[in-house]
TORKOL-4160 file (C-alpha; in steps of 0.2 Angstrom, whole numbers, padded with zeros to 4 digits, m for minus):
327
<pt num="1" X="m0107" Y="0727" Z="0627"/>
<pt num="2" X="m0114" Y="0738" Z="0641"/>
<pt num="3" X="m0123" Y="0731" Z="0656"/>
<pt num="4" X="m0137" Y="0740" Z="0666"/>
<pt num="5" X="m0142" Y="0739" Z="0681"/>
<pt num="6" X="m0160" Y="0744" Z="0687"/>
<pt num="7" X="m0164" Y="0745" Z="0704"/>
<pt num="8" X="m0182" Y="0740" Z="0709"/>
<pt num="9" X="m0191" Y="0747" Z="0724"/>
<pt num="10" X="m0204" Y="0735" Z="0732"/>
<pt num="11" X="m0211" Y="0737" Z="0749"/>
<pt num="12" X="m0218" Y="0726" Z="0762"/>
<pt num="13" X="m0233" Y="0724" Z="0773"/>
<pt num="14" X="m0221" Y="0725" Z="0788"/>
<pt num="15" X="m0213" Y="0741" Z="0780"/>
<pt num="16" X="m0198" Y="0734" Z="0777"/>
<pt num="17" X="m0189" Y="0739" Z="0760"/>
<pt num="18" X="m0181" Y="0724" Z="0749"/>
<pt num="19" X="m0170" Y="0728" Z="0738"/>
<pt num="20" X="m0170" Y="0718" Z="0722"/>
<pt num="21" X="m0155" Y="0721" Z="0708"/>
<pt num="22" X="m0157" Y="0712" Z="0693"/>
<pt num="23" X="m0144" Y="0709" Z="0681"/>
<pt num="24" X="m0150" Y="0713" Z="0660"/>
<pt num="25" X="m0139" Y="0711" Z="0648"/>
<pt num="26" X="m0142" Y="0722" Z="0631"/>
<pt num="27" X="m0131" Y="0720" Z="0615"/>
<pt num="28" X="m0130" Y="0733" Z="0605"/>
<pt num="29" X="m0120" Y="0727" Z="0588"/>
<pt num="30" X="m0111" Y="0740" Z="0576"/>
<pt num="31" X="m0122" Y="0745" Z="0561"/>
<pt num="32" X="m0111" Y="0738" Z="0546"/>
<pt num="33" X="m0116" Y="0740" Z="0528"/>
<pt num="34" X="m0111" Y="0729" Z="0512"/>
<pt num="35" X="m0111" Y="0730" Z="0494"/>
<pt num="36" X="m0121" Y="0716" Z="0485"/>
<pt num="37" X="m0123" Y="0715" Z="0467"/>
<pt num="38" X="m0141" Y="0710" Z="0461"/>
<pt num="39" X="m0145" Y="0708" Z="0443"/>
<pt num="40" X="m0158" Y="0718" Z="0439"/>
<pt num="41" X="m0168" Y="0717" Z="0422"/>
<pt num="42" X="m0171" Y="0737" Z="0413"/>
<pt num="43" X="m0176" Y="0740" Z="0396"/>
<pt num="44" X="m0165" Y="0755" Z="0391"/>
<pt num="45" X="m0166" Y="0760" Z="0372"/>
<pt num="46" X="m0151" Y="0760" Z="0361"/>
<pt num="47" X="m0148" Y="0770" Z="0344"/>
<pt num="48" X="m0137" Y="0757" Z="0333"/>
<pt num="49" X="m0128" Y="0762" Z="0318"/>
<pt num="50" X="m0136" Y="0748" Z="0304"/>
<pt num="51" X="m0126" Y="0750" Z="0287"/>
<pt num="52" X="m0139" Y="0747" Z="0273"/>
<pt num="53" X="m0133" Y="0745" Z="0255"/>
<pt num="54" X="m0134" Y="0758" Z="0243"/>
<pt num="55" X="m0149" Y="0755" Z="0232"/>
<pt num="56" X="m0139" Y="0759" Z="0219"/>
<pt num="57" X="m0122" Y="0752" Z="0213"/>
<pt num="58" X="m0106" Y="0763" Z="0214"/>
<pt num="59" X="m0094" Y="0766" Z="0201"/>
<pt num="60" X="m0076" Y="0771" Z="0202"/>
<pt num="61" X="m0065" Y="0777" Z="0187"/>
<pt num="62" X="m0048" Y="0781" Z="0187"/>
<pt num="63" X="m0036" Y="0792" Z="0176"/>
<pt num="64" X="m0016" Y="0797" Z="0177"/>
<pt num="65" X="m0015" Y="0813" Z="0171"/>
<pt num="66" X="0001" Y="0813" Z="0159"/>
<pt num="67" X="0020" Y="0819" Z="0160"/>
<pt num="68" X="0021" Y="0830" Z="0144"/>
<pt num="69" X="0034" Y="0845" Z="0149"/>
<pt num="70" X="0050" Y="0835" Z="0143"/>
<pt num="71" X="0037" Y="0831" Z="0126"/>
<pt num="72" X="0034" Y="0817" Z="0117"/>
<pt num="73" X="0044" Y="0807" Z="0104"/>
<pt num="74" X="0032" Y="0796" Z="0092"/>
<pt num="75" X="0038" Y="0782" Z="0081"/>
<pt num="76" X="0027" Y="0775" Z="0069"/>
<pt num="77" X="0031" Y="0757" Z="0065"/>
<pt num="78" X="0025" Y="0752" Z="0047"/>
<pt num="79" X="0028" Y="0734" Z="0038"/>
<pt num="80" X="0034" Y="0737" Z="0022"/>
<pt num="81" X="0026" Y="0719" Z="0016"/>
<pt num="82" X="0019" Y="0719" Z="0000"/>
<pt num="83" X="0002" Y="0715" Z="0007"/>
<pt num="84" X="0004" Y="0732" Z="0016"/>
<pt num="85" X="0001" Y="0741" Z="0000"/>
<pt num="86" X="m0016" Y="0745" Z="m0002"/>
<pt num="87" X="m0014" Y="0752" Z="0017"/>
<pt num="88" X="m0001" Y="0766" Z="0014"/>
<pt num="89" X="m0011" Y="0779" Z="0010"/>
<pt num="90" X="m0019" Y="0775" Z="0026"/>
<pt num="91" X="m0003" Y="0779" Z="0034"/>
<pt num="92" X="0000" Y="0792" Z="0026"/>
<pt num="93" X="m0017" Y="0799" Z="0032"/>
<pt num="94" X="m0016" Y="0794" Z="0049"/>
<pt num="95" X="0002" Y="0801" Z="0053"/>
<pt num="96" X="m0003" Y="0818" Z="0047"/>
<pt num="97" X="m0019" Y="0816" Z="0057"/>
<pt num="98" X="m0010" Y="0814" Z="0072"/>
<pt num="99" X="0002" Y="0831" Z="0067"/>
<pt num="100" X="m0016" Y="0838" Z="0068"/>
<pt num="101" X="m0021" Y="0834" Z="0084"/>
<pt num="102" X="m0006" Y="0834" Z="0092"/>
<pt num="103" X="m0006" Y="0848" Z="0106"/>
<pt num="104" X="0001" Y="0864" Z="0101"/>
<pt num="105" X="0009" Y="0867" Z="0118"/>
<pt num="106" X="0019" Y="0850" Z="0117"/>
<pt num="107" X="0034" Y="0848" Z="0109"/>
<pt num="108" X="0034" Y="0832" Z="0097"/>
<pt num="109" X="0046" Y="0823" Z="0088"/>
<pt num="110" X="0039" Y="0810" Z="0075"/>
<pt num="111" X="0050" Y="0797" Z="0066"/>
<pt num="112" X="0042" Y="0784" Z="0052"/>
<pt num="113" X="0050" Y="0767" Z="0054"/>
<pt num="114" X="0052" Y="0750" Z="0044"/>
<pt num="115" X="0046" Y="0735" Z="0055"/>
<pt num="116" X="0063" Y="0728" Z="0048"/>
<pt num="117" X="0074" Y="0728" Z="0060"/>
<pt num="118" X="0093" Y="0730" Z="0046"/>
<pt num="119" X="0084" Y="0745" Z="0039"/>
<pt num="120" X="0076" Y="0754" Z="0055"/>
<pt num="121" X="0094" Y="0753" Z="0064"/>
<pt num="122" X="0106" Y="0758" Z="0049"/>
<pt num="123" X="0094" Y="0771" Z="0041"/>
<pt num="124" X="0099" Y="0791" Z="0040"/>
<pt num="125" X="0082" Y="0802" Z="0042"/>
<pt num="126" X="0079" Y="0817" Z="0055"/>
<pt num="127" X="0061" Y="0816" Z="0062"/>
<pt num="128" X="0045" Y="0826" Z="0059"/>
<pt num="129" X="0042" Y="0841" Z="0069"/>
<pt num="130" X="0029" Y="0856" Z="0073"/>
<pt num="131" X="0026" Y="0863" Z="0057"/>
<pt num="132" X="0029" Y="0849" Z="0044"/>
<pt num="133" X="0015" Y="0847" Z="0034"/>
<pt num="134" X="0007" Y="0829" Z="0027"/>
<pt num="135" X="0018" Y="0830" Z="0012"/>
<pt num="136" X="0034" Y="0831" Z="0023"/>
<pt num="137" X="0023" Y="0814" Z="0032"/>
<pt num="138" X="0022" Y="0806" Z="0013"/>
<pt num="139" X="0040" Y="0809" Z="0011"/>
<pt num="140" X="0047" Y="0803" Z="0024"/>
<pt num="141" X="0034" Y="0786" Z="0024"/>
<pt num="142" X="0042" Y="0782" Z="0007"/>
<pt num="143" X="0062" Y="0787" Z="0012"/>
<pt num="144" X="0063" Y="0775" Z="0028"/>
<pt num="145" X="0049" Y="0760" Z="0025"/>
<pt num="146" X="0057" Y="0747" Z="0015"/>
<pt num="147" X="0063" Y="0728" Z="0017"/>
<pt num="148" X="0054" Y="0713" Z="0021"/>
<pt num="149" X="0054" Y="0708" Z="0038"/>
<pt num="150" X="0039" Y="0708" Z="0049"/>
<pt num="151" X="0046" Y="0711" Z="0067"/>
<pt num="152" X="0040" Y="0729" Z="0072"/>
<pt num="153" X="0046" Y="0725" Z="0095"/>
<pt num="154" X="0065" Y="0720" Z="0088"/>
<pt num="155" X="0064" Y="0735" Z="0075"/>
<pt num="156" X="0060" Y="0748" Z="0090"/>
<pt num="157" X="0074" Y="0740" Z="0098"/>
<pt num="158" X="0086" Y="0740" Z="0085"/>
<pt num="159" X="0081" Y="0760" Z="0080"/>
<pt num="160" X="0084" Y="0765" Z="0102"/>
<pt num="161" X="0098" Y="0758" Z="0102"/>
<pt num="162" X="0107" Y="0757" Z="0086"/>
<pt num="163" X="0105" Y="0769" Z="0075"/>
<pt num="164" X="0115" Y="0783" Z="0075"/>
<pt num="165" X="0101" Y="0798" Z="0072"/>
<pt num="166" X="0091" Y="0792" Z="0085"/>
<pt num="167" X="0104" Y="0795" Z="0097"/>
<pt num="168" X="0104" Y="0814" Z="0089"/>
<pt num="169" X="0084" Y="0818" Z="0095"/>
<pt num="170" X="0077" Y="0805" Z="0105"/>
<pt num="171" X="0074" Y="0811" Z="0124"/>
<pt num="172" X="0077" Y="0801" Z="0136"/>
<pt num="173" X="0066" Y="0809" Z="0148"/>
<pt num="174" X="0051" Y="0815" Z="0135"/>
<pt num="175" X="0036" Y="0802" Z="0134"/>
<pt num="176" X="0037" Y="0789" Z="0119"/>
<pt num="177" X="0021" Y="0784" Z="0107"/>
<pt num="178" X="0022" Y="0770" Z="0097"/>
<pt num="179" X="0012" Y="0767" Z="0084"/>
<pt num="180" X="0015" Y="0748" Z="0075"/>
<pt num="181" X="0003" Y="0747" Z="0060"/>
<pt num="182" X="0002" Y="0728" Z="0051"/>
<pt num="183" X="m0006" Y="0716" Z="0045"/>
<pt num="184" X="0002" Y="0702" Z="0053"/>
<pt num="185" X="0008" Y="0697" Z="0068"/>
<pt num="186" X="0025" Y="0701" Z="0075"/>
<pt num="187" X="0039" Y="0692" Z="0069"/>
<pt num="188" X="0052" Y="0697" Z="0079"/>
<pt num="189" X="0066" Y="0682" Z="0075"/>
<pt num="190" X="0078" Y="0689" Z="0092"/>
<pt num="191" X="0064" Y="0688" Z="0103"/>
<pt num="192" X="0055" Y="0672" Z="0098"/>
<pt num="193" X="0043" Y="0664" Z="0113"/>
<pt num="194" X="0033" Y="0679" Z="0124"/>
<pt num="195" X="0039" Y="0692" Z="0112"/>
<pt num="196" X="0026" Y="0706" Z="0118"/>
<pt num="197" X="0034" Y="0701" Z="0136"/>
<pt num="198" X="0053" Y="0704" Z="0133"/>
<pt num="199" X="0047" Y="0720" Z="0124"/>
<pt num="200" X="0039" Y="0728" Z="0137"/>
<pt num="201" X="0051" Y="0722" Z="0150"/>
<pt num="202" X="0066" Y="0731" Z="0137"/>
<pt num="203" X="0054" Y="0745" Z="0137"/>
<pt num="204" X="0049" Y="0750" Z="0154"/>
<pt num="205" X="0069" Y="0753" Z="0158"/>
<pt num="206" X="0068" Y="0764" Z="0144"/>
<pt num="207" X="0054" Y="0776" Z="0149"/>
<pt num="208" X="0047" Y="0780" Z="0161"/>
<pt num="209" X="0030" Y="0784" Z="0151"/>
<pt num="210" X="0024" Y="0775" Z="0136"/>
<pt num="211" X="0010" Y="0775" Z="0124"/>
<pt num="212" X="0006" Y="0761" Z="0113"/>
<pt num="213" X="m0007" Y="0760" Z="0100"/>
<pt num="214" X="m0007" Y="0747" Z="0086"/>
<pt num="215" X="m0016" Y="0746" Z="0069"/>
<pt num="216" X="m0018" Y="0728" Z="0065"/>
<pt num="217" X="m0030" Y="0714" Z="0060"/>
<pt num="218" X="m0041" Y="0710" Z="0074"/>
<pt num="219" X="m0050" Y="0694" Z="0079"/>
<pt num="220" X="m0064" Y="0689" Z="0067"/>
<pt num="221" X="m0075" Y="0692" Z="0078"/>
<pt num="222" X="m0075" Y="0708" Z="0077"/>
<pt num="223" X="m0066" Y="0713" Z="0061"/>
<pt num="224" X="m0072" Y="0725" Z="0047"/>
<pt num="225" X="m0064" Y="0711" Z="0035"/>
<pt num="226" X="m0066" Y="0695" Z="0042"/>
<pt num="227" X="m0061" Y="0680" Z="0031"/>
<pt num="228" X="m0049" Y="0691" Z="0022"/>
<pt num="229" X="m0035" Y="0687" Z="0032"/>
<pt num="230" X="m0028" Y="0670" Z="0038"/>
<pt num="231" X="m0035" Y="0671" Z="0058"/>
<pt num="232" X="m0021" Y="0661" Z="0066"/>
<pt num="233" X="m0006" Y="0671" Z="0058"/>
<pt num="234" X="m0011" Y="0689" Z="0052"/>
<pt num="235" X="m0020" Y="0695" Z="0069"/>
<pt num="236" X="m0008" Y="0709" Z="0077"/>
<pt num="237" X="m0008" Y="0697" Z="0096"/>
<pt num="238" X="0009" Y="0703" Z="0102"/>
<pt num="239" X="0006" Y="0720" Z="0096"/>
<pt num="240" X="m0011" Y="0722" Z="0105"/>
<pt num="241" X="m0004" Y="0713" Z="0120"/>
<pt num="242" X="0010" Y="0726" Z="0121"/>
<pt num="243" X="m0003" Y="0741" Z="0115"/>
<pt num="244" X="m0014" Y="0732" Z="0132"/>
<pt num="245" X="m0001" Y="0734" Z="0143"/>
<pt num="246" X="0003" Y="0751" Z="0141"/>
<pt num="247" X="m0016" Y="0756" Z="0141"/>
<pt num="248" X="m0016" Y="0760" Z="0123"/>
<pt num="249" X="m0029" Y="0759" Z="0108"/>
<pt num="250" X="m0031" Y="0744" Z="0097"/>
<pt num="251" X="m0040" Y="0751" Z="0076"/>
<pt num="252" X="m0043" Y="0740" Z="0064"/>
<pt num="253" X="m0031" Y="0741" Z="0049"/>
<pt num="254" X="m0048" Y="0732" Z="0041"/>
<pt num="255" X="m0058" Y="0749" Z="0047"/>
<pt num="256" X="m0059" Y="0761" Z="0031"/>
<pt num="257" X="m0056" Y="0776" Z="0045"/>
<pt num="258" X="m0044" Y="0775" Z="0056"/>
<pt num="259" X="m0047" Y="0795" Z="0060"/>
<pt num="260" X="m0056" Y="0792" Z="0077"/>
<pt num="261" X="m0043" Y="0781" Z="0083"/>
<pt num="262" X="m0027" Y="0789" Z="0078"/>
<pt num="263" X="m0038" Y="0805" Z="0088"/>
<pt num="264" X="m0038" Y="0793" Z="0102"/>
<pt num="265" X="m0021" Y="0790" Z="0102"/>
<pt num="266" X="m0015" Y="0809" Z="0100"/>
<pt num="267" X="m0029" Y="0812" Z="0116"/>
<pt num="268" X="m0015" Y="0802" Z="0126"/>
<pt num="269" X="m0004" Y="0816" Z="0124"/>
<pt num="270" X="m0014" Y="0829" Z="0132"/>
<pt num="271" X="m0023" Y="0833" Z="0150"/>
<pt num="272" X="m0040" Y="0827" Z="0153"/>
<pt num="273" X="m0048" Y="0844" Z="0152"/>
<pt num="274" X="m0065" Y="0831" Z="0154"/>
<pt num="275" X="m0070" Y="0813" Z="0157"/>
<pt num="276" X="m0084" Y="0805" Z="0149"/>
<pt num="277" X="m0093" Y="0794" Z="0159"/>
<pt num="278" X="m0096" Y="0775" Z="0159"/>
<pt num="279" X="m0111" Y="0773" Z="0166"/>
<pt num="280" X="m0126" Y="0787" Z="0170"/>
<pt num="281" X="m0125" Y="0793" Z="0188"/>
<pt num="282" X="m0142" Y="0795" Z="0197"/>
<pt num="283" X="m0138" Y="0813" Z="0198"/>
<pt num="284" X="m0125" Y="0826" Z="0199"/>
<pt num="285" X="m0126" Y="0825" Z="0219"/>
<pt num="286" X="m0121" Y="0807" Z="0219"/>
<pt num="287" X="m0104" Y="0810" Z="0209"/>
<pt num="288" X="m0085" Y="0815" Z="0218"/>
<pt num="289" X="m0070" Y="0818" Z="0212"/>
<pt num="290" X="m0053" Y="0816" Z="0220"/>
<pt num="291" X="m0034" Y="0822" Z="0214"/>
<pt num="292" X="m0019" Y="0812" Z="0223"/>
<pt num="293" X="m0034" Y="0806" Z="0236"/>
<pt num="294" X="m0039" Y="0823" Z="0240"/>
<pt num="295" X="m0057" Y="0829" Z="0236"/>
<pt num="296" X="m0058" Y="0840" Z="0220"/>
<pt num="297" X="m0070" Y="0853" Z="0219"/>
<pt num="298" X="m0066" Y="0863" Z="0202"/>
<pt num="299" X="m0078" Y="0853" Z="0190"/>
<pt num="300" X="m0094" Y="0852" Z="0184"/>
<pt num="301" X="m0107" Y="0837" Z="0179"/>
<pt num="302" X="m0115" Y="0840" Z="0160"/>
<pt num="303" X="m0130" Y="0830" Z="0159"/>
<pt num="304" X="m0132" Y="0830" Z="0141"/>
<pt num="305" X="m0115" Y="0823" Z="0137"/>
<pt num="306" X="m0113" Y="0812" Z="0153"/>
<pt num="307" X="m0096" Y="0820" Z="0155"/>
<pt num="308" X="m0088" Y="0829" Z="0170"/>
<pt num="309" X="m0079" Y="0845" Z="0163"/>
<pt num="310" X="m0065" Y="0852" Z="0173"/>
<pt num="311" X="m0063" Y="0870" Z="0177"/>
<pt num="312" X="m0046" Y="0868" Z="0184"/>
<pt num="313" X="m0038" Y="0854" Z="0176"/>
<pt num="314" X="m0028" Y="0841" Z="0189"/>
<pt num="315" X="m0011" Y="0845" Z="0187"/>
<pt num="316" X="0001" Y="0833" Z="0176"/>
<pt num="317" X="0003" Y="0813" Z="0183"/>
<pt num="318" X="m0013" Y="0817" Z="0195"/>
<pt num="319" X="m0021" Y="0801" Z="0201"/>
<pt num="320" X="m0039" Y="0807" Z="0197"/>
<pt num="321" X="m0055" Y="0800" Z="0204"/>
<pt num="322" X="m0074" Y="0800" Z="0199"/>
<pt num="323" X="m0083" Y="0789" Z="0211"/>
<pt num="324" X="m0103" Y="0789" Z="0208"/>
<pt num="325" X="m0116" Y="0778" Z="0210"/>
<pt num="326" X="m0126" Y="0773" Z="0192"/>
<pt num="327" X="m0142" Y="0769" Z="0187"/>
């Protein structure tokens, strides 16, 4: 606070000089500034991210490409049941299809067993190999299918682990197809109650890969020969069950060709040089392929065929990927 003093000059009539002082007080305060926070309304603009559904739906399918440098050991599993008869040719047919289709850069091995289990573990036979012909198939289907019984899981397991020329070529580290071909239902006496269950849990501690396909009386349903065949008893359950597992193919024994499915099965044994699409994609631009999680660039879409065609095939047990959205 500062005080002034002012000094005020009057003079009189009589020329005498008063002298007047007059005390002002002025208060001069420090100029201090604070922050105050007012809400204040401001329309500011905002670009937001909004996802909107595909218009159409996407589609995802999924391969394993196979383990095939140690080769494949196949075993074809036959009942030798009379009711069986009319069917070997079939067999017959059909094992020297597969010969034919199987990959020439493959090394196979291909044995005919007996779904019973004494004959399949005590029999002397050396298996089928590259260059065999169908009459070396014929032969060897009517050497090593005989007996009666009908239980093609404990047969398998009796052959692995009995008999003594198994242990000669079998591989322990080569893929194993099994083809079971009947026209009943298992009837595996050592394995009764979830037989298809305790086979497959025997058989994953024996390989590591493994291909099932079985040839047996479907459900009515759908059978080329329904009525023919007692529905409770004669349809293949635990040999489809087991066949499902694995990821296999299912023919029916009924089906007067079993050409395109014993193709599918031998298709097991090979690469996918290609996939055939399930559903139509809306165009070429909407389709991706991934190897092992990685995009994939080597392939090509054909429109006509509604198949992508590899140009550089995904190396062997590749996770492969076609994700694409469908009309």
């Amino acid at each position: 606070m500062f005080v002034i003093l002012f000094l005020l000059g009057c003079w009189s009539d009589q020329g005498l000089t008063h002298e007047v002082i007059k005390e002002v007080e002025v208060i001069v305060y420090d100029t201090a500034y604070v922050e105050v926070e007012v809400e204040v309304e401001v329309e500011v603009e905002v670009e937001v991210e909004v996802l909107v559904p595909e218009q159409y739906p996407l589609w995802v399918q999924a391969v394993i490409q196979p383990k095939l440098a140690n080769g494949i050991d196949i075993l074809w599993v036959v009942d030798p049941s009379g009711s069986m008869s009319n069917d070997m040719p079939q067999v017959a047919a059909g094992v020297a299809q597969m010969m034919a289709a199987l990959p020439s850069n493959i090394f196979w091995r291909l044995e005919i067993i007996s779904t019973d289990y004494l004959v399949s573990q005590s029999m002397s036979s050396f298996p089928l190999l590259p260059g065999d012909a169908a009459m070396d198939a014929q032969q060897q289907l009517n050497n090593n299918v005989s007996g009666h019984r009908e239980g093609g899981l404990e047969s398998v397991m009796n052959f692995m682990d009995q008999n003594q020329d198994a242990y000669q070529w079998l591989r322990s580290d080569a893929a194993l197809l099994i083809v079971f071909v009947s026209d009943e239902d298992d009837w595996s006496y050592s394995l009764q109650g979830n037989q298809a269950g305790q086979f497959i849990d025997w058989l994953k501690v024996k390989r590591n890969i493994v291909y099932v396909t079985a040839i047996v009386n479907v459900d009515n349903s759908i059978s080329e020969c329904p009525g023919l065949f007692n529905p409770v008893l004669d349809v293949g359950q635990e040999y489809m069950d087991v066949a499902n597992f694995f990821g296999g193919t299912t023919i029916d024994i009924c089906a007067e060709d079993w050409s395109h499915g014993v193709a599918q099965a031998s298709n097991q044994l090979q690469l996918f040089e290609e996939i055939a699409l399930d559903h139509v994609p809306v165009s070429s631009s909407h389709i991706e392929v991934f190897v092992d999680g990685s995009i994939w660039t080597d392939w090509t879409y054909d429109a006509v065929t509604n198949t992508v065609l590899f140009t550089v095939v995904p190396p062997e047990e590749a996770l492969i990927e076609v994700v694409y959205n469908y009309l």
